[in-house]
N, C-alpha and C positions, 0 to 999 in steps of 0.2 A: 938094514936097508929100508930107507922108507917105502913107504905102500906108494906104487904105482896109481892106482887107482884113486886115491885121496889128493896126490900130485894133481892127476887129471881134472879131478873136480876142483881142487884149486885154484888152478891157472883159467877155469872156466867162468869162476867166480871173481876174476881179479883183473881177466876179459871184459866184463861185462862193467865192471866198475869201473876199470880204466874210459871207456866208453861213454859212461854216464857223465863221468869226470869231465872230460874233454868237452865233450858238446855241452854242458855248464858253464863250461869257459868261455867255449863260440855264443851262446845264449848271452852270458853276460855283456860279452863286448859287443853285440848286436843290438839286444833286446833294451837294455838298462837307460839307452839317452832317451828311447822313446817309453817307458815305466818312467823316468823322471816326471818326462813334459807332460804323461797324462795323471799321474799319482804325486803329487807334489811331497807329499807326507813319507813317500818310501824315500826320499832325496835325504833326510834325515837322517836312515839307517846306514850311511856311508859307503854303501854296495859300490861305488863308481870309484874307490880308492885302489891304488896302483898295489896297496895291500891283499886286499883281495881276489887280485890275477897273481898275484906270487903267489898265495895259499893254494888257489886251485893248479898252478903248474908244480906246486911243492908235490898236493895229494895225487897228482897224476903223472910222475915222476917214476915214482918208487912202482908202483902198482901196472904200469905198463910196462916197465922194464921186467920186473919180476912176469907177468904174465904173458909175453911175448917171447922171454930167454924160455919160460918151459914148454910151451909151444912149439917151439925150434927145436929145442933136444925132443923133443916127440916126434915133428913130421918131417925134419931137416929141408924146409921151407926158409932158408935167412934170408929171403930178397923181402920177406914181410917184414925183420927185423929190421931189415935196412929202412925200411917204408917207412915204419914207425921209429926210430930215429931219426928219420929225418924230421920227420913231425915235431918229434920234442923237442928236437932243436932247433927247432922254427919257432917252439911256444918259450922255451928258453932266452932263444935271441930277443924276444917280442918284449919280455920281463925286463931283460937286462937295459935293453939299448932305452925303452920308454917310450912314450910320446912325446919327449922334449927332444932326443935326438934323432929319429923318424916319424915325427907326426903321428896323430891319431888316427889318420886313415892306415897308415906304415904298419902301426900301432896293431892295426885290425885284420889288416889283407894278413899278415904274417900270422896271427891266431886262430884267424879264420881255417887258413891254407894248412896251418901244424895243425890245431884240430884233425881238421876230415883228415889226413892223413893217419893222425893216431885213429883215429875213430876206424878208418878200411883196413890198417892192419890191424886191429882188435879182433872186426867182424871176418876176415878173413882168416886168422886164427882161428875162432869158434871154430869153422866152417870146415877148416882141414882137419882139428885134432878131434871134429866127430865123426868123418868121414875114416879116421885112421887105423877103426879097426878091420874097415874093408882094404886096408889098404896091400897089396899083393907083394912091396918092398922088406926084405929083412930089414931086420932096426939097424945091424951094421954095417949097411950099403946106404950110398949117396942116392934121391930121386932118381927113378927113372925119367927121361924127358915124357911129358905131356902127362903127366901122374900127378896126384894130390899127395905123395907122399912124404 
């Protein structure tokens, strides 16, 4: 069986990453037309290519999923899972459809919005599975309502 305790720091460590991730990504699509127009020279480094929002939804794919499914089997909190689901698939849809068939604002609002979404189910994760060894629930029972568990 693996070590509970190394799962824990895991999924803690993969929280935290996924997090970084995302708001790299909202950085990107926010920050980069205005790094353009004042660094001319960073325009070069090709940072504004439809390539590098699929790399950062590829690395924050895997690493949120992984780190919100064990989350979930820890504090049987899924409405976080849902949350962040939705996210990704909002940063998903964003990849896929482009700015050629919803616009670069389209483009943005949906990165934006999947972002912080991944980003509050991340931080909300943290939040419960450190809260969870206070938590008063057997591991094989459902929350109780108004419980962190």
């Amino acid at each position: 069986m693996i070590n509970k305790q190394l799962l824990t720091k895991t999924q803690g460590v993969t929280d935290r990453t996924a997090i970084g991730i995302s708001l790299m990504c909202a950085i990107h699509c926010l920050a980069l037309p205005l790094v353009f127009a004042l660094l001319p020279a960073v325009a070069a480094l090709n940072l504004g290519s439809e390539a590098f929002h699929t790399w950062l939804v590829a690395a924050v794919l895997p690493t949120s999923i992984f780190a919100l499914t064990l989350g979930c089997r820890q504090h049987k909190r899924y409405e976080l899972l849902a949350l962040g689901s939705i996210g990704l698939t909002l940063l998903v849809t964003a990849v896929v459809l482009g700015e050629e068939t919803i616009g670069e604002m389209g483009e943005k609002v949906l990165t934006v919005i999947g972002t912080g979404l991944v980003a509050i189910g991340h931080i909300w994760n943290v939040r419960l599975c450190q809260t969870k060894t206070a938590c008063p629930c057997p591991d094989n029972q459902p929350p109780m309502a108004g419980t962190d568990c």
